[in-house]
N, CA, C and O atoms as CSV, one atom per row, in Angstrom:
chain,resi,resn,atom,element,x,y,z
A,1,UNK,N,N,-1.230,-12.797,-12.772
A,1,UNK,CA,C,-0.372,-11.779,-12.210
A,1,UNK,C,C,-1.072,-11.179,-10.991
A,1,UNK,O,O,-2.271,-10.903,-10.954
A,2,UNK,N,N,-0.202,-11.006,-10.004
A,2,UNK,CA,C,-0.891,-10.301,-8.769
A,2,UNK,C,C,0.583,-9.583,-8.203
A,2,UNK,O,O,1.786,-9.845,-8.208
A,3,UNK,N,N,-0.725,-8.058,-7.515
A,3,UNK,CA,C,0.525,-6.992,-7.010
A,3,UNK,C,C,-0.523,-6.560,-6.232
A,3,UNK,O,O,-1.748,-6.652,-6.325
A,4,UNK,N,N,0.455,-5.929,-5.218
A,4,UNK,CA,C,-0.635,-5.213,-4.280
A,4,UNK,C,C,0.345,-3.610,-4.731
A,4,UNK,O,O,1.510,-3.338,-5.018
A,5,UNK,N,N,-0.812,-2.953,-4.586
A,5,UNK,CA,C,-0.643,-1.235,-5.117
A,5,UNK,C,C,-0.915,-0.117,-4.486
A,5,UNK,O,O,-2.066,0.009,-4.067
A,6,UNK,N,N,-0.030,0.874,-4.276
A,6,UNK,CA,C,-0.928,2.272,-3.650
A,6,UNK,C,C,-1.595,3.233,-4.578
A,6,UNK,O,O,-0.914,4.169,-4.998
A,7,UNK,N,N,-2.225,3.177,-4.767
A,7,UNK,CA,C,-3.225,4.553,-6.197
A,7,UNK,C,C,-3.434,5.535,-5.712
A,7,UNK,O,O,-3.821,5.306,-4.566
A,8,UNK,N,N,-3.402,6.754,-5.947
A,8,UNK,CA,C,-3.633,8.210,-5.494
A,8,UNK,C,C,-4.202,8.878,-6.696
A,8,UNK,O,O,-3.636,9.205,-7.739
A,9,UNK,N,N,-5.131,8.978,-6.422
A,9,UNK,CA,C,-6.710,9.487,-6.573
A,9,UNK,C,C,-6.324,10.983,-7.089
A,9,UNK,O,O,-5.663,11.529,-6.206
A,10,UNK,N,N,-6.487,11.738,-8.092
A,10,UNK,CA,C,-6.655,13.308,-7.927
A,10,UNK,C,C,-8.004,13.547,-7.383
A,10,UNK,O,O,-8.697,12.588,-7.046
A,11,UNK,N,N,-8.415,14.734,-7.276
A,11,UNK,CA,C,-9.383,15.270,-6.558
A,11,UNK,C,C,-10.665,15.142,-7.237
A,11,UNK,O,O,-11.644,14.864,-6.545
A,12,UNK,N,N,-10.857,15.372,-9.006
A,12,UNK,CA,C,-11.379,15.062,-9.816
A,12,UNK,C,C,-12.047,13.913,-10.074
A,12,UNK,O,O,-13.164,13.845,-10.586
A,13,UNK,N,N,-11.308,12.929,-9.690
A,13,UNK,CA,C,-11.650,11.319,-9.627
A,13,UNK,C,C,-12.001,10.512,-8.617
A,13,UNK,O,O,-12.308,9.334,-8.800
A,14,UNK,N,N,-11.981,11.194,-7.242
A,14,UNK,CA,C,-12.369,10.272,-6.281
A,14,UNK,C,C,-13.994,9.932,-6.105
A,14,UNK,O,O,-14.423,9.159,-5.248
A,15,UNK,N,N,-14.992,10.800,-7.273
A,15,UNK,CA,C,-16.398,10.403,-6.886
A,15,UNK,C,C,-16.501,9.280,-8.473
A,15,UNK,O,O,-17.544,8.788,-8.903
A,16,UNK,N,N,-15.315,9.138,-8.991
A,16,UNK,CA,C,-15.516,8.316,-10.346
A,16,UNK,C,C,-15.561,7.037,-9.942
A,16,UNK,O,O,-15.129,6.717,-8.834
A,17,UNK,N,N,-16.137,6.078,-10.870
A,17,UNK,CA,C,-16.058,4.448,-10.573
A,17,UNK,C,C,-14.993,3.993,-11.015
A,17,UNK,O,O,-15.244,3.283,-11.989
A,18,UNK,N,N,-13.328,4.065,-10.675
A,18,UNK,CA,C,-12.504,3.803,-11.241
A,18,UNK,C,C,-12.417,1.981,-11.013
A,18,UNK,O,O,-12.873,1.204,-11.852
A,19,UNK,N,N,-11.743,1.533,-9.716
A,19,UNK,CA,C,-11.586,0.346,-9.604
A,19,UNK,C,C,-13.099,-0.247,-9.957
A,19,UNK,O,O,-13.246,-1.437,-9.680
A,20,UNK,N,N,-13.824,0.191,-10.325
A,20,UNK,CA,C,-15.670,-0.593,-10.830
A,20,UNK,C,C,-14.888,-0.844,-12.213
A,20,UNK,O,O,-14.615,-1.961,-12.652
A,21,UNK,N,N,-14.630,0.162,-12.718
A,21,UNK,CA,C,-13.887,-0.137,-14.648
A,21,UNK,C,C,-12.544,-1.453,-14.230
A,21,UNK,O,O,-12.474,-2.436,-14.967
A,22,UNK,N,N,-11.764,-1.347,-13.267
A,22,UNK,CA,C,-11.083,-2.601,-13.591
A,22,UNK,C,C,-11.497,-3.867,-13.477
A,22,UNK,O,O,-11.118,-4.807,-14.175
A,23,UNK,N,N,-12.384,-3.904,-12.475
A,23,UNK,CA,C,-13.161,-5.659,-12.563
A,23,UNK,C,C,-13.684,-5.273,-14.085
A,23,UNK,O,O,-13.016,-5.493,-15.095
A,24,UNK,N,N,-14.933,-4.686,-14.077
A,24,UNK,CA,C,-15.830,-4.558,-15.428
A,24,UNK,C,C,-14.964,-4.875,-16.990
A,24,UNK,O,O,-15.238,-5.705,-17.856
A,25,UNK,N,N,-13.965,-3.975,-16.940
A,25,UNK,CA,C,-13.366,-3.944,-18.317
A,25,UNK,C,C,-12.428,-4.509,-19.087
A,25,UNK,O,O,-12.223,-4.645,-20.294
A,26,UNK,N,N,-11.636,-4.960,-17.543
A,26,UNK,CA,C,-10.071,-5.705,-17.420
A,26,UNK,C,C,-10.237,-7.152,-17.043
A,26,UNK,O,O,-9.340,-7.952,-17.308
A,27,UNK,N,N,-11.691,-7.645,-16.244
A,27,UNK,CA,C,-11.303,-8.668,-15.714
A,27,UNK,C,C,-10.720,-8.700,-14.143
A,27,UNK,O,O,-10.904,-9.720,-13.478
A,28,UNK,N,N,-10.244,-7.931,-13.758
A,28,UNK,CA,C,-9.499,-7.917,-12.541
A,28,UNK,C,C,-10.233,-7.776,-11.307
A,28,UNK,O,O,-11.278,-7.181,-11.042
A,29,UNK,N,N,-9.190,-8.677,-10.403
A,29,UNK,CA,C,-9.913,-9.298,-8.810
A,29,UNK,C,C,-9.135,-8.308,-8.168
A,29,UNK,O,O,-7.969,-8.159,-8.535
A,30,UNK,N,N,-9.693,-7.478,-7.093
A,30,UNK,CA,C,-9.211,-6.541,-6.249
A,30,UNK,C,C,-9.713,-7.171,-5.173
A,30,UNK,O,O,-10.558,-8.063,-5.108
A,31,UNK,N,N,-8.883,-6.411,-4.027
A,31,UNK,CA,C,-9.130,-6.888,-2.405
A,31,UNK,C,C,-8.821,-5.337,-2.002
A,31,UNK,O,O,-7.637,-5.082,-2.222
A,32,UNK,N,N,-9.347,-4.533,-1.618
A,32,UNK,CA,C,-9.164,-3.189,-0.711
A,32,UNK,C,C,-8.694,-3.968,0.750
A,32,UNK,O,O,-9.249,-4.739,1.534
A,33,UNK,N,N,-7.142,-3.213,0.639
A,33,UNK,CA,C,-6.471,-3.390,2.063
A,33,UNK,C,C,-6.583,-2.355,2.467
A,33,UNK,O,O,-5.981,-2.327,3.541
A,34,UNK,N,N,-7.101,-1.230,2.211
A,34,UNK,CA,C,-7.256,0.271,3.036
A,34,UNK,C,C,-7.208,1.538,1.967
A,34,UNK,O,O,-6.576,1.558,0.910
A,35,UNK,N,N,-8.088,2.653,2.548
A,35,UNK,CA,C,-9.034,3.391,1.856
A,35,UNK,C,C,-8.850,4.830,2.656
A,35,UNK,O,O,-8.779,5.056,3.864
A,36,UNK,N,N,-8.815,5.458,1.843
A,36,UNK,CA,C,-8.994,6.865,2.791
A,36,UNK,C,C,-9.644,8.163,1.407
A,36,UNK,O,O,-8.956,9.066,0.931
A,37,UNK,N,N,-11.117,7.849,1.047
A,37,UNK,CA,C,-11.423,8.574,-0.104
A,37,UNK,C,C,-12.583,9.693,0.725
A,37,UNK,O,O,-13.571,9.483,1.429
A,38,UNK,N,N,-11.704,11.306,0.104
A,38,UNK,CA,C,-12.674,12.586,1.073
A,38,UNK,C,C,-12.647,13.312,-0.748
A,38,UNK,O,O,-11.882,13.475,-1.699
A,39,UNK,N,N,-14.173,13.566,-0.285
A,39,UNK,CA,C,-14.811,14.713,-1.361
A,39,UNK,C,C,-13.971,15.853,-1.591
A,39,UNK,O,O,-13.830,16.698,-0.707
A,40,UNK,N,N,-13.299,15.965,-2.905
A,40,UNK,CA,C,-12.621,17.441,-2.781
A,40,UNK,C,C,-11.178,17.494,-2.730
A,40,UNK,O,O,-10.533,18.543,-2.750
A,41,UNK,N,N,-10.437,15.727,-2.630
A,41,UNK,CA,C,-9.187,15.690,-1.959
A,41,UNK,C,C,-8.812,14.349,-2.497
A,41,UNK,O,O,-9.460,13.366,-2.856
A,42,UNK,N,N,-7.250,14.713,-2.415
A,42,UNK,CA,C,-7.054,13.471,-3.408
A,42,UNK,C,C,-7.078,12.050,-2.669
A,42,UNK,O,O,-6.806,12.044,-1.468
A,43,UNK,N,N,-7.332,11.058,-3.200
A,43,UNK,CA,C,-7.967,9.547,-2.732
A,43,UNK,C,C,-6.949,8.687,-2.877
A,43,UNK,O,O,-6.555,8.227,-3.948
A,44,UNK,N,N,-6.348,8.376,-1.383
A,44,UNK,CA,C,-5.489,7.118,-1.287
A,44,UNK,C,C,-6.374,5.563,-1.439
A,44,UNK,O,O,-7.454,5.208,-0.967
A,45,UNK,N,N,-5.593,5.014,-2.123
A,45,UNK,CA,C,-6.279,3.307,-1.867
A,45,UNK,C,C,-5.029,2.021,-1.957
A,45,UNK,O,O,-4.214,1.982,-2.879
A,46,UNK,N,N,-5.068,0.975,-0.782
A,46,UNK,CA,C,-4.210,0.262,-0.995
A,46,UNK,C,C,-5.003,-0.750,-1.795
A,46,UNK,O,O,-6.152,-0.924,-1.389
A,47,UNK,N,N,-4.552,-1.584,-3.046
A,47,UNK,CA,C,-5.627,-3.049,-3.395
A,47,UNK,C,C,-4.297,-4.373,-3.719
A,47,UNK,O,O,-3.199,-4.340,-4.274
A,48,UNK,N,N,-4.787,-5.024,-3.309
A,48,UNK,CA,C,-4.456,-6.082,-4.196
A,48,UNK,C,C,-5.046,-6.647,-5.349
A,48,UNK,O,O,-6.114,-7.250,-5.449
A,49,UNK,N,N,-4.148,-6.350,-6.259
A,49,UNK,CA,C,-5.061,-6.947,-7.805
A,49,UNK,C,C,-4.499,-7.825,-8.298
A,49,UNK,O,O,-3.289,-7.994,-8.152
A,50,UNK,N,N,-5.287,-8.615,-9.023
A,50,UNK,CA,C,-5.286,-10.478,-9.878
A,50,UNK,C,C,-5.701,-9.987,-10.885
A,50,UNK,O,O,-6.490,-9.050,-11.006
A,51,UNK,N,N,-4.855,-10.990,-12.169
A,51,UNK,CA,C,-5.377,-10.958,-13.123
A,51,UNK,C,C,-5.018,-11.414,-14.590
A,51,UNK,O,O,-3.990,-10.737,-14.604
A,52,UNK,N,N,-5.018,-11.731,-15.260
A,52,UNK,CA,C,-3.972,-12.476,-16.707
A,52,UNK,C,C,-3.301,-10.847,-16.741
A,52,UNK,O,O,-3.743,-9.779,-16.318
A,53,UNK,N,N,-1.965,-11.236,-17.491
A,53,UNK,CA,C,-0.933,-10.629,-17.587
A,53,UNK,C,C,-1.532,-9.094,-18.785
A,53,UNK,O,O,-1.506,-7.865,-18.714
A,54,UNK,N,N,-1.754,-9.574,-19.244
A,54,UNK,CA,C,-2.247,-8.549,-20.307
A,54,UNK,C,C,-4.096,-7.620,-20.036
A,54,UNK,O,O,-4.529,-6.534,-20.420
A,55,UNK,N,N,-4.623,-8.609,-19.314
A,55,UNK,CA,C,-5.622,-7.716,-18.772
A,55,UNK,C,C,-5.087,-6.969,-17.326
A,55,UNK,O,O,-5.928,-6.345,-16.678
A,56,UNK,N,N,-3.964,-7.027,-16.930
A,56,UNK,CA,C,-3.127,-5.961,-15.560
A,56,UNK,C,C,-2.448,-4.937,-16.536
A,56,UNK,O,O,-2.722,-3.741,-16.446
A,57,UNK,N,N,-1.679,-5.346,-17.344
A,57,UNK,CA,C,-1.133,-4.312,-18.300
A,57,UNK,C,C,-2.487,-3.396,-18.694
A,57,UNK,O,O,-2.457,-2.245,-18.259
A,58,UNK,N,N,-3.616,-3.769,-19.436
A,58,UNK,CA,C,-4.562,-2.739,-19.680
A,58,UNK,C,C,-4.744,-1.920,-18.915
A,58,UNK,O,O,-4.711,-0.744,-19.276
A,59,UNK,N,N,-5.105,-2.418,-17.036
A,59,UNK,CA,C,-5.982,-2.021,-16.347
A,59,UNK,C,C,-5.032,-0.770,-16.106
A,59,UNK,O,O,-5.503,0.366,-16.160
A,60,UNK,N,N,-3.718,-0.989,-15.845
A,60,UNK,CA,C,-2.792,-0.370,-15.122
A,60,UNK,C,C,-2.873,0.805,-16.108
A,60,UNK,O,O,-3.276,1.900,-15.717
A,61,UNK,N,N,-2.458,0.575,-17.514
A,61,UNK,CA,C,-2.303,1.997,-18.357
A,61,UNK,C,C,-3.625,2.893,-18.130
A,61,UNK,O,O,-3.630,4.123,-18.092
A,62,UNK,N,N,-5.122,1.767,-17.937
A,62,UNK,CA,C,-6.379,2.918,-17.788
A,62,UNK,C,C,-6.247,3.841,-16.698
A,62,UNK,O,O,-6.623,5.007,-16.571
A,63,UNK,N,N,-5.531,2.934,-15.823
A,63,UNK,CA,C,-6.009,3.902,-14.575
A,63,UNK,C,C,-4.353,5.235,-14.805
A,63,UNK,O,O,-4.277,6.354,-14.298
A,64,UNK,N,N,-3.487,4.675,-15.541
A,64,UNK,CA,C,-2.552,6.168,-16.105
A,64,UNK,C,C,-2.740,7.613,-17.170
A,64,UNK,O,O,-2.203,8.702,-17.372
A,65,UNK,N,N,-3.806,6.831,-17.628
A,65,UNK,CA,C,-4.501,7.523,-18.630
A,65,UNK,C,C,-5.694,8.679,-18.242
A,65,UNK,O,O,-6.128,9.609,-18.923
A,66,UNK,N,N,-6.073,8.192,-16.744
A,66,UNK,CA,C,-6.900,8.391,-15.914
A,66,UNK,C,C,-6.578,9.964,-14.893
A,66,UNK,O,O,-7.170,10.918,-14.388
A,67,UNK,N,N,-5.010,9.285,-15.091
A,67,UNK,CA,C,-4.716,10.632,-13.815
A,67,UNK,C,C,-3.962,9.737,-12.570
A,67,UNK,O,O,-3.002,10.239,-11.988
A,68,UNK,N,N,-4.394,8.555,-12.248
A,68,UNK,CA,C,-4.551,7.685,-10.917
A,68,UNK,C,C,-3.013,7.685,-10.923
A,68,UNK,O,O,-2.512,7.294,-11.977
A,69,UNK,N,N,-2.072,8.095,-9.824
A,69,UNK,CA,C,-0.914,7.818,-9.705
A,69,UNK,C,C,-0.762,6.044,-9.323
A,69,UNK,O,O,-1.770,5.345,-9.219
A,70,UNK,N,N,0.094,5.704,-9.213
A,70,UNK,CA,C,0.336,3.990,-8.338
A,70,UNK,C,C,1.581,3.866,-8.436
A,70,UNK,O,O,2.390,4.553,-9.058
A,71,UNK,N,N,1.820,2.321,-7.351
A,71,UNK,CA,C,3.175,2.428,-6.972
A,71,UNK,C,C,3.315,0.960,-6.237
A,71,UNK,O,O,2.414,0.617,-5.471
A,72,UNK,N,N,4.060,0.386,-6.390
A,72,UNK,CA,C,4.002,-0.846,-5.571
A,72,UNK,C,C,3.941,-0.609,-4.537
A,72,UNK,O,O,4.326,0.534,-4.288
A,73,UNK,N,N,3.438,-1.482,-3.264
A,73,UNK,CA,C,2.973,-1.084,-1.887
A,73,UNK,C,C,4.191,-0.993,-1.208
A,73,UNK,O,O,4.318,-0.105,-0.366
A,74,UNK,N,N,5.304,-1.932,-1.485
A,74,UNK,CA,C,6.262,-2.211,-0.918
A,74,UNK,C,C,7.171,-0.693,-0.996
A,74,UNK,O,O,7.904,-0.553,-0.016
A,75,UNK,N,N,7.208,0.060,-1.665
A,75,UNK,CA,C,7.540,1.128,-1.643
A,75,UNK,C,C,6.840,2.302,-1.094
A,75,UNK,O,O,7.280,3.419,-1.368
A,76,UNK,N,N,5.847,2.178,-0.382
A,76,UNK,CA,C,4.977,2.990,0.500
A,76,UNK,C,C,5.602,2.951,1.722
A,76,UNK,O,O,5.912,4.070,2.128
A,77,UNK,N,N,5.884,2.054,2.429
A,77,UNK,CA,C,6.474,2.005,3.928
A,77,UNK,C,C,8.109,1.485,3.958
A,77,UNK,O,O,8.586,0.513,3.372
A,78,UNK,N,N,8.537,2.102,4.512
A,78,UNK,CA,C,9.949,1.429,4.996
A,78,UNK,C,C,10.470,1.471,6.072
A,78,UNK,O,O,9.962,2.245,6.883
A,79,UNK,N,N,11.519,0.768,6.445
A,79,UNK,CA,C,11.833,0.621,7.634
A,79,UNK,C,C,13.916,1.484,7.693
A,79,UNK,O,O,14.951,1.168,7.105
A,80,UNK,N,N,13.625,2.423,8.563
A,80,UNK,CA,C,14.839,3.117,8.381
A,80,UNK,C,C,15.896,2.250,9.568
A,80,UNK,O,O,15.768,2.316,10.791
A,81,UNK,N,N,16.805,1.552,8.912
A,81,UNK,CA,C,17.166,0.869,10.238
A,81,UNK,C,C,18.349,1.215,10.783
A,81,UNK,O,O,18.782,0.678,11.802
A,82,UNK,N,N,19.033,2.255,10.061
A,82,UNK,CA,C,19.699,3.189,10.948
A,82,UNK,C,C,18.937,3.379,12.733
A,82,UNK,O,O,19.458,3.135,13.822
A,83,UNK,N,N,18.001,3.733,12.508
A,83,UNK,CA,C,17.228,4.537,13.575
A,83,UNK,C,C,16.811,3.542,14.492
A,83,UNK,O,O,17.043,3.754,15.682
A,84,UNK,N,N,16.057,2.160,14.056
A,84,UNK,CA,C,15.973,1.540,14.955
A,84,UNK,C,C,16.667,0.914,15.858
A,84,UNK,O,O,17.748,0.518,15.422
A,85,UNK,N,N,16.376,0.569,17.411
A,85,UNK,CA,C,16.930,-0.151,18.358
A,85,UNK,C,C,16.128,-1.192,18.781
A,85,UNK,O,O,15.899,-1.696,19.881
A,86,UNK,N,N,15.692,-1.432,17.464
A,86,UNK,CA,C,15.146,-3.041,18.224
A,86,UNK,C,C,14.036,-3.212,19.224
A,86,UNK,O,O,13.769,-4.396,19.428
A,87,UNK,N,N,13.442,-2.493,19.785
A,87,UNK,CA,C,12.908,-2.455,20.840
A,87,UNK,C,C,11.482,-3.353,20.782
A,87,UNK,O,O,11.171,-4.133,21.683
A,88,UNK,N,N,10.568,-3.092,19.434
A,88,UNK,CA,C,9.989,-4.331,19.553
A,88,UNK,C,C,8.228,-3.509,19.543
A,88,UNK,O,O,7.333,-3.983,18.844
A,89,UNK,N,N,8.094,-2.747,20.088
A,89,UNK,CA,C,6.724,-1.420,20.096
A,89,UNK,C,C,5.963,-1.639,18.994
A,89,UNK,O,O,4.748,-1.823,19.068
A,90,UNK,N,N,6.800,-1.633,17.612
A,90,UNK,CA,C,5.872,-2.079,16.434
A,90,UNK,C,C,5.161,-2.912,16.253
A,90,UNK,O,O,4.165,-2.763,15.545
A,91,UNK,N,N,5.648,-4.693,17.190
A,91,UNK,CA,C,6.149,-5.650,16.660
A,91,UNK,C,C,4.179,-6.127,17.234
A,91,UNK,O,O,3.147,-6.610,16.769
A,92,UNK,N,N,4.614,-5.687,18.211
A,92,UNK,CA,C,2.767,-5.649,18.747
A,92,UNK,C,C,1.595,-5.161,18.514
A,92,UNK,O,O,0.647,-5.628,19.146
A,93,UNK,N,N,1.397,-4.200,17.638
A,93,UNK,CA,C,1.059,-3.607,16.871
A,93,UNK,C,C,0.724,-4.142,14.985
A,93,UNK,O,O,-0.338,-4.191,14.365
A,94,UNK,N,N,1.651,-4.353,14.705
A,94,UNK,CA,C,1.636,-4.479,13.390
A,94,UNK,C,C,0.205,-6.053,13.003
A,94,UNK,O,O,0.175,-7.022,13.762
A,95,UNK,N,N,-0.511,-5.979,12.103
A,95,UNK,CA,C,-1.689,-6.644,12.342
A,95,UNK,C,C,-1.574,-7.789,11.420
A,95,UNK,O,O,-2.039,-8.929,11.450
A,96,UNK,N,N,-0.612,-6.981,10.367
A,96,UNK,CA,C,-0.393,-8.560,9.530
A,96,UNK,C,C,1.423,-9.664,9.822
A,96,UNK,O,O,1.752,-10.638,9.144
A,97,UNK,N,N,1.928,-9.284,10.552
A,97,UNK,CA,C,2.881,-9.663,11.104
A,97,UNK,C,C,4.252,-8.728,10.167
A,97,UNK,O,O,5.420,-9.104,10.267
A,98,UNK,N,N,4.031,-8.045,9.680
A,98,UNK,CA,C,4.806,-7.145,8.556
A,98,UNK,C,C,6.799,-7.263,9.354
A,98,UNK,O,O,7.931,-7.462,8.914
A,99,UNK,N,N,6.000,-6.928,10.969
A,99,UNK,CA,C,7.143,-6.523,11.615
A,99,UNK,C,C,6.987,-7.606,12.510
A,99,UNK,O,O,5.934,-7.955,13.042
A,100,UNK,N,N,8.755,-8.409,12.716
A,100,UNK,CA,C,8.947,-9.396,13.326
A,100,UNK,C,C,10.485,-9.360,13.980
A,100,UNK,O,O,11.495,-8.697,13.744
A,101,UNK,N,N,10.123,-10.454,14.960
A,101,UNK,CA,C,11.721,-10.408,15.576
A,101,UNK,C,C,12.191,-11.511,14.927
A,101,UNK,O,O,11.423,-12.392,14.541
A,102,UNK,N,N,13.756,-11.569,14.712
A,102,UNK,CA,C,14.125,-12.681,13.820
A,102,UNK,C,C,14.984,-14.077,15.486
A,102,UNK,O,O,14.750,-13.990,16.691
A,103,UNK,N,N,15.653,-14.840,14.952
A,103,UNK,CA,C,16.268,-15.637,15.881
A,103,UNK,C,C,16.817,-14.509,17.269
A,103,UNK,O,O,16.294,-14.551,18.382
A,104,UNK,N,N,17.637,-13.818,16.998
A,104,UNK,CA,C,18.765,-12.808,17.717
A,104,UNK,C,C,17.633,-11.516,18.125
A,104,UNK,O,O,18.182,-10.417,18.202
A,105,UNK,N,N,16.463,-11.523,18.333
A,105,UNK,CA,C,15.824,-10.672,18.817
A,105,UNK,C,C,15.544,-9.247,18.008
A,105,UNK,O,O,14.889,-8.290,18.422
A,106,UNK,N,N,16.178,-9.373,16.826
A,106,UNK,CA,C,15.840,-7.984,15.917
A,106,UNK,C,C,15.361,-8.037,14.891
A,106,UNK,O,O,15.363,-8.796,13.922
A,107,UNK,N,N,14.716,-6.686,15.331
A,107,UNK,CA,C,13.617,-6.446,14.229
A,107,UNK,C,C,13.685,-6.220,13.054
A,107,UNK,O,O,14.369,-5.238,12.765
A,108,UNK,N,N,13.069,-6.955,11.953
A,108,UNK,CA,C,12.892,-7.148,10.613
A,108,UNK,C,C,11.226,-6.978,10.167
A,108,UNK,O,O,10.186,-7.392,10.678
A,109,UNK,N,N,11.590,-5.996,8.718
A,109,UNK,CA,C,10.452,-5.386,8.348
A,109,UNK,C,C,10.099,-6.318,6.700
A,109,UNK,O,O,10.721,-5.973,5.695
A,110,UNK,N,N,9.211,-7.306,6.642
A,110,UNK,CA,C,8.658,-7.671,5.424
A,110,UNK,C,C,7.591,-7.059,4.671
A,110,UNK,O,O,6.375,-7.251,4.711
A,111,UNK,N,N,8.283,-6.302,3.995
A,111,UNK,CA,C,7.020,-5.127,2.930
A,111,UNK,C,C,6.108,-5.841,2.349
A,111,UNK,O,O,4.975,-5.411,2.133
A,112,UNK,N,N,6.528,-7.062,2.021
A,112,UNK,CA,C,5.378,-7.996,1.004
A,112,UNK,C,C,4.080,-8.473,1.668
A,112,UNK,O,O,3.122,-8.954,1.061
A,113,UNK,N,N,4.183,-8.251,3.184
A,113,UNK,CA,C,3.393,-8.817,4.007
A,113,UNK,C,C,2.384,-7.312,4.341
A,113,UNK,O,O,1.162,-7.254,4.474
A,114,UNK,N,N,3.522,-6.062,4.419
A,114,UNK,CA,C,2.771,-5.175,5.474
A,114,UNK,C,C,0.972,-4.140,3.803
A,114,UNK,O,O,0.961,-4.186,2.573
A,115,UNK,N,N,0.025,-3.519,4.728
A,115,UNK,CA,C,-0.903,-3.107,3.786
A,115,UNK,C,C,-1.008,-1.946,4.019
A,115,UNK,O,O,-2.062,-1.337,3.837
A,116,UNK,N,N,0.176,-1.352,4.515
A,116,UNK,CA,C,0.437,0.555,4.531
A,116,UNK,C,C,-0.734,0.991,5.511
A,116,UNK,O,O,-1.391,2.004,5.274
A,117,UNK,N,N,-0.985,0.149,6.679
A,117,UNK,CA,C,-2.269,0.839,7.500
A,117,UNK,C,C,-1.478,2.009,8.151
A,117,UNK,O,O,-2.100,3.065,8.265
A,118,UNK,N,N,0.231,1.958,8.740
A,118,UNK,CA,C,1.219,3.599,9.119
A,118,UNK,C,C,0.760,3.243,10.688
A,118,UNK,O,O,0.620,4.319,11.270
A,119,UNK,N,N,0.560,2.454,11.316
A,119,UNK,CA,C,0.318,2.179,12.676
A,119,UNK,C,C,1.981,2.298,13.336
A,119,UNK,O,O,2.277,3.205,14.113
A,120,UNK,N,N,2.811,1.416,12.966
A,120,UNK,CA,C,3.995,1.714,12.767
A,120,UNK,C,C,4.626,2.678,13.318
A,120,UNK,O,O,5.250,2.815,14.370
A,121,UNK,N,N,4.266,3.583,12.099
A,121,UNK,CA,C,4.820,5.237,11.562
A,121,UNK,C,C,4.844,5.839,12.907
A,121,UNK,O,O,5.715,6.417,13.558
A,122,UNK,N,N,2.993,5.364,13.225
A,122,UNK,CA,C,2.869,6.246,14.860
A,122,UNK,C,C,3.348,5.625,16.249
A,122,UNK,O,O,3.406,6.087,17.389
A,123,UNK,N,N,3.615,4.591,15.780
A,123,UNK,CA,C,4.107,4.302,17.764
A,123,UNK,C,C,5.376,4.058,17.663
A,123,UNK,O,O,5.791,4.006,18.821
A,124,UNK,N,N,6.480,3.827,16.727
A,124,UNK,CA,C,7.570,3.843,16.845
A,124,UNK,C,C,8.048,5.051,17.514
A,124,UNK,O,O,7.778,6.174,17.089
A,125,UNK,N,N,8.692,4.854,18.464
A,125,UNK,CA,C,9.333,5.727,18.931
A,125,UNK,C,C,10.629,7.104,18.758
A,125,UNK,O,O,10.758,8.270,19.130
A,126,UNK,N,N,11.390,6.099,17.967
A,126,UNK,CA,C,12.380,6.663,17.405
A,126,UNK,C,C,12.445,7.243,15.714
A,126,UNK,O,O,13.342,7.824,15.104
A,127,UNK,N,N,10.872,6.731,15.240
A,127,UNK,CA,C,10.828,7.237,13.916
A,127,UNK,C,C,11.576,5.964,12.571
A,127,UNK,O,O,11.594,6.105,11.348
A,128,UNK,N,N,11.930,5.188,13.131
A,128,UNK,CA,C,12.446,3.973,12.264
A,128,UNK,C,C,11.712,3.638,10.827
A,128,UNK,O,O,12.215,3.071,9.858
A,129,UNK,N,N,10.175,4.232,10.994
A,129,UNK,CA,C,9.646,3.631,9.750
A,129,UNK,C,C,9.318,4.668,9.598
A,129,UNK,O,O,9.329,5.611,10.389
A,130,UNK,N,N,8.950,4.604,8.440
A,130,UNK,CA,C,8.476,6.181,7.280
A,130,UNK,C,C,7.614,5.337,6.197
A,130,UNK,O,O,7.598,4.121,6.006
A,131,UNK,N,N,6.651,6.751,5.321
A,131,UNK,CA,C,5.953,6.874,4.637
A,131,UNK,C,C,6.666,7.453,3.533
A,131,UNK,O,O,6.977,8.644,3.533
A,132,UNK,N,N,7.012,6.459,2.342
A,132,UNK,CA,C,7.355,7.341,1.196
A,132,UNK,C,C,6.548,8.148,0.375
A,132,UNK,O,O,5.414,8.161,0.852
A,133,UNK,N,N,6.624,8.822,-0.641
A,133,UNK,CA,C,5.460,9.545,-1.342
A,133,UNK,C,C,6.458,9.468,-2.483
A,133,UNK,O,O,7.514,10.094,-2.580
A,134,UNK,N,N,5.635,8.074,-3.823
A,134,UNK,CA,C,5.709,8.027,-5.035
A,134,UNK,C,C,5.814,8.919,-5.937
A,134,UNK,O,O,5.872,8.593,-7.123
């Protein structure tokens, strides 16, 4: 089983070895796609995690048991497409190709691809993409 995840840290837990307990205890392969952990404040982390089906089920309830909010990644960023005009600003920008032009020149947003870096968020012009909060 593999998912990539957003975890939010309470304030309490960001000096804890949490993702150290999911390799250690669960078995599980993480990849940190991005990190933003401050002393005192609660701790964003994007990961991708691997792992047999029932050692992800463990890991996931420890880290609920824990405090650790999470959320599939794909539900971290979206693309409001009301708002967009296509213009393309993201499209250069975006590092894992998240945001692309399709045949007809418009822009299409693949969540499965993007790792919530919010580069996006800031140079879009018109505000097209957003940051949800789980």
């Amino acid at each position: 089983m593999k998912a990539r995840l957003v975890l939010r840290f309470p304030p309490l837990l960001v000096d804890q070895p949490v993702v150290y307990k999911l390799v250690k205890d669960y078995n599980l392969i993480f990849n940190i796609l991005r990190a933003e952990i401050t002393p005192a404040s609660e701790g964003l982390m994007v990961l991708e995690i691997e792992g047999e089906e029932e050692d992800f089920k463990q890991g996931l309830k420890y880290l609920e048991e824990r405090g650790v909010k999470f959320q599939p990644l794909s539900q971290d960023v979206v693309m409001k497409e009301e708002l967009c005009t296509h213009c393309g600003a993201c499209i250069i920008h975006c590092p894992t190709g998240a945001l692309y032009y399709d045949d007809e020149r418009k822009v299409l947003f693949a969540p499965d691809k993007c790792i919530a870096c919010e580069i996006c968020v800031e140079i879009c012009p018109y505000r097209a993409m957003e940051v949800t909060l789980g």
